[in-house]
C-alpha positions in Angstrom: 39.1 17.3 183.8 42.6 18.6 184.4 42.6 21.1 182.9 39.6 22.9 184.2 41.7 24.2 187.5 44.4 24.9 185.0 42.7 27.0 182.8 40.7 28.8 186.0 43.8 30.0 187.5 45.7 30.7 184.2 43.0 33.1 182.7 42.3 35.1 185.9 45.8 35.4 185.6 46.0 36.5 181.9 43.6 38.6 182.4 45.0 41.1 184.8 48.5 40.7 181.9 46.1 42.0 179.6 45.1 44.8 182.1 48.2 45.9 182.9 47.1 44.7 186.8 50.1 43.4 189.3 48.1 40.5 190.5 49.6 38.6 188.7 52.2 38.3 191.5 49.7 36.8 193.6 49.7 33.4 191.3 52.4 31.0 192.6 53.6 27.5 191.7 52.6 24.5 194.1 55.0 21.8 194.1 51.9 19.4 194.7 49.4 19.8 192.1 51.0 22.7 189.5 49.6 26.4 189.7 46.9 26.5 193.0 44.1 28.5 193.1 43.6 27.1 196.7 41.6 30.1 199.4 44.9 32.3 200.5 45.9 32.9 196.6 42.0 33.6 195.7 41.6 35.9 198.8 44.9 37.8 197.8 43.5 38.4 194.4 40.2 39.7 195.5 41.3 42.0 198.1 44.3 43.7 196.4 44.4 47.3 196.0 48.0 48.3 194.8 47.4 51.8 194.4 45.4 52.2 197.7 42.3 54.0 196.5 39.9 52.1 197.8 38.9 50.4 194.3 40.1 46.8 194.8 42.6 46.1 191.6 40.1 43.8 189.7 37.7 46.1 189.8 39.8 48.8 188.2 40.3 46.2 185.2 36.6 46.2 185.0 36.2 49.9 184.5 39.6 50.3 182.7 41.5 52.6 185.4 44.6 51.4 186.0 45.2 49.7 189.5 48.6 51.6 190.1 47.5 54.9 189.7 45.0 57.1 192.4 44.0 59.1 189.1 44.3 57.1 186.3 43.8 60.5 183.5 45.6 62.8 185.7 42.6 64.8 185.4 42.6 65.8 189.5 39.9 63.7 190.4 40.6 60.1 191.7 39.5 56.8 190.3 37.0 55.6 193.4 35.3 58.9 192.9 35.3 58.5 188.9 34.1 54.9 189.3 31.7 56.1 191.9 29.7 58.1 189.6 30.2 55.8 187.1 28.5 53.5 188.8 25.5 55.9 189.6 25.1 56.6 186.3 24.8 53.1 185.4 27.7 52.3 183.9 27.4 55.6 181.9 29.5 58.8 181.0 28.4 62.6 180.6 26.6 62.3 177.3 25.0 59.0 177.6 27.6 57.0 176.3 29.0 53.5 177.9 32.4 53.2 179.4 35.0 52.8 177.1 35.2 48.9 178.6 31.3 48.3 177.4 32.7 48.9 173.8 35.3 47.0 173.5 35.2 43.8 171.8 35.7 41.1 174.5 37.6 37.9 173.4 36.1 34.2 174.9 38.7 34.5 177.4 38.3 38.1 178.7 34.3 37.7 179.3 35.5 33.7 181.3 37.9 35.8 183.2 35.8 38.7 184.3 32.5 36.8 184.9 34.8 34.5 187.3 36.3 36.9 189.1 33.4 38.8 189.7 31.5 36.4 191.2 34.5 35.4 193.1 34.9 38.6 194.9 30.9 39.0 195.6 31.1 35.7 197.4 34.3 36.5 199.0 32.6 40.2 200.5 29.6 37.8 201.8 32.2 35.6 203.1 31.3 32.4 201.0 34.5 31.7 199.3 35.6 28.6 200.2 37.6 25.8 198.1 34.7 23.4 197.1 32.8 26.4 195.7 35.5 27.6 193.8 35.8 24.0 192.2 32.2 24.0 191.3 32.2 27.5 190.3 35.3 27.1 187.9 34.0 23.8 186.8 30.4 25.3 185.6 31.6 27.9 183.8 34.3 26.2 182.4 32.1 23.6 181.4 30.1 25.9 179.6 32.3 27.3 177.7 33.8 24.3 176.7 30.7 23.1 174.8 30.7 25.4 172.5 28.5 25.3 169.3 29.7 24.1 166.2 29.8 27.3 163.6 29.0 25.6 160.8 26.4 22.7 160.1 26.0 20.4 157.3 22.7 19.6 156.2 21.4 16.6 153.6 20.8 19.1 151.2 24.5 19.6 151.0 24.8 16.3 150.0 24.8 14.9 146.5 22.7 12.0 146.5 22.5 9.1 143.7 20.0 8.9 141.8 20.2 5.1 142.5 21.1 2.9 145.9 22.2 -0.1 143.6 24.9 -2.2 144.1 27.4 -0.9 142.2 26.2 2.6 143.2 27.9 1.4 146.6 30.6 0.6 144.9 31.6 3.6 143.0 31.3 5.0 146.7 33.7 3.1 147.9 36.2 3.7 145.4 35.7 7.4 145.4 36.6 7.4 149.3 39.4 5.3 148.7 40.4 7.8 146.1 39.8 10.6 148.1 41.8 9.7 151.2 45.0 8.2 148.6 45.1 12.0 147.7 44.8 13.7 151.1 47.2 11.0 153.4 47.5 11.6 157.0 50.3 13.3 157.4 51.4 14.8 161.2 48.4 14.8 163.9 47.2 17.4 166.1 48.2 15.8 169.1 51.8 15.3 167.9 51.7 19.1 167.3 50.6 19.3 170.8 53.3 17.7 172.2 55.7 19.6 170.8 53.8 22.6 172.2 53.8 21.6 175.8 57.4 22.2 176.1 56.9 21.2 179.5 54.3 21.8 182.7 54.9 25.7 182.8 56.2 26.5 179.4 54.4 26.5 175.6 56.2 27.2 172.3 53.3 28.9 170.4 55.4 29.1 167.5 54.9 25.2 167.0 51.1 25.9 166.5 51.3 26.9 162.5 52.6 23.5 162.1 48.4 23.0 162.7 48.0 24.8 158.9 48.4 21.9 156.6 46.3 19.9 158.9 43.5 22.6 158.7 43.8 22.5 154.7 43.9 19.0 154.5 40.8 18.5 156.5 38.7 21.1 154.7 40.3 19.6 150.8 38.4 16.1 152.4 35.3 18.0 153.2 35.1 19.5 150.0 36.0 16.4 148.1 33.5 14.1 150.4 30.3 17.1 149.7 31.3 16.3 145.8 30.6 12.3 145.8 28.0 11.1 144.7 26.7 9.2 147.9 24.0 6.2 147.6 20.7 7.6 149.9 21.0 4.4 152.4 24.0 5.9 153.0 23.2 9.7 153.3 22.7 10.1 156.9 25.9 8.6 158.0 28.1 10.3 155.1 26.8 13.5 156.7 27.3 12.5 160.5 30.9 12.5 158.8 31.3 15.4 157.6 30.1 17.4 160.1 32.6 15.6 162.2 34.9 16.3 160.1 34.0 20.2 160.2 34.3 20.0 163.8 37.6 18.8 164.2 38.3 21.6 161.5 37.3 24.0 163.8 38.9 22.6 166.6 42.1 22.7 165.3 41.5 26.4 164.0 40.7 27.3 167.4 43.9 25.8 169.0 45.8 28.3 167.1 44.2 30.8 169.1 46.1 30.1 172.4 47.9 33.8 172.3 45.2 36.0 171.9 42.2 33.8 173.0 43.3 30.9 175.3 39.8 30.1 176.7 38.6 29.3 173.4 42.1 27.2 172.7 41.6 25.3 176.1 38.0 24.5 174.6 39.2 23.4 171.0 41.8 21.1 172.9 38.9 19.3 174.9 36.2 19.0 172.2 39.2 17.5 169.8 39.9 14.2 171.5 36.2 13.5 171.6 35.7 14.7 167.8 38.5 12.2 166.8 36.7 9.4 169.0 33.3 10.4 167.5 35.4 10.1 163.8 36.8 6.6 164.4 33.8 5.3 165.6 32.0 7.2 162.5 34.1 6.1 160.2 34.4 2.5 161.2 30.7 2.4 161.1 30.5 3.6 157.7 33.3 0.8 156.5 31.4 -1.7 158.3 27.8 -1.1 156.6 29.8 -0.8 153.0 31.0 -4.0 153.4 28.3 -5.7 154.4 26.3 -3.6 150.9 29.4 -5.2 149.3 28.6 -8.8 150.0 
């Protein structure tokens, strides 16, 4: 997908913003194929040291010094020989406590972005950075963040079942769904939020996103009104394969409105969407089709 390269590039970039780390002048425009992440940009990023102590700048990030500064506390002794212990102590301070980085609660994106780049730079000090296994580096992991778990599950026993599958069981069914969607009408989509929000290839208006409220609400008011029918039990399994679709796309769109402080897991939400709102139209076409065919 597209926007797997995208999003590689983009959070290693973000990352060092949220660092504080000038690398982020190493990330430049290609007029061919949008931001590149091709060897000479990665190479930059791995081997800058801006403060010339010897720590390469991501590494800093890692251990929270700051890459512009030889002693980041201004307690006299330098950062490589701080991290240096550090690192001989196993990641551990004077008093057996972790760093002040192992505590801190890291967001989707921050644990992509450092996971990447670390493995990045250990290939590039072996000398095995090249472009293909950056592609299938950034592609793996992006890949496995993108399938993320759904949070919450529906199971049958959230279901209220009829005591009876008879015809006009069905029926009633029917015309509670009909009801149901009268009072909760589509009203604007995700995806023409979305386009509003690309403003254009290098720009967003995050602002745009709360315009993804109503849709939330509206999706969860159809949960809750769909886990209060009364649904015949031939029709059980496929009313829940509903609404757990439905629960998804909930979360999707939840998710989206993450972009600013965890764009990873908005990148994600963006991706699982359009196959949610497939997996709904084919749901819910199968569901009208088996109605009508009770109907007959």
């Amino acid at each position: 997908m597209p926007w797997i390269a995208f999003a590689v590039l983009f959070l290693l970039a973000l990352f060092f913003i949220k660092n504080k780390s000038s690398l982020l002048n190493s990330v430049k425009n290609e007029s061919t194929t949008g931001l590149s992440y091709g060897d000479a940009i990665l190479e930059d990023l791995v081997n800058k040291d801006t403060d010339l102590d010897g720590v390469y700048d991501w590494e800093e990030s890692l251990w929270g010094t700051d890459p512009t500064k030889k002693d980041t506390d201004d307690d006299g002794v330098l950062d490589n020989l701080e991290i240096k212990d550090l690192s001989a102590q196993g990641g551990l301070v004077p008093g057996g406590q972790q760093v002040e980085l192992g505590n801190e609660k890291l967001t989707e994106t921050d644990k992509f972005s450092r996971e990447f780049f670390s493995i990045v730079a250990t290939l590039n000090q072996n000398g095995l950075v090249d472009l293909a296994t950056v592609d299938k580096l950034g592609s793996s992991l992006a890949d496995r963040i993108k399938n993320t778990l759904q949070r919450k599950m529906f199971s049958i026993s959230d279901i209220k079942i009829a005591s009876s599958d008879t015809l006009q069981a069905v029926k009633n069914y029917d015309n509670a769904l009909t009801s149901l969607y009268k009072k909760y009408p589509t009203g604007k989509t995700v995806m023409e939020v979305l386009q509003k929000f690309m403003v254009d290839e290098n720009n967003v208006d995050v602002n745009v996103l709360s315009e993804l409220d109503p849709i939330i609400i509206r999706i969860q008011k159809i949960i809750t009104g769909l886990l209060e029918i009364s649904v015949p039990k031939s029709l059980a399994s496929i009313h829940l394969e509903l609404v757990n679709i439905l629960q998804k796309l909930s979360e999707n769109t939840s998710d989206i409105k993450l972009y600013e402080s965890d764009v990873i897991v908005a990148l994600s939400a963006i991706g699982q969407y359009e196959a949610n709102i497939t997996a709904l139209e084919t749901t819910s076409n199968k569901l009208g089709t088996i109605i009508e065919q009770k109907l007959k």
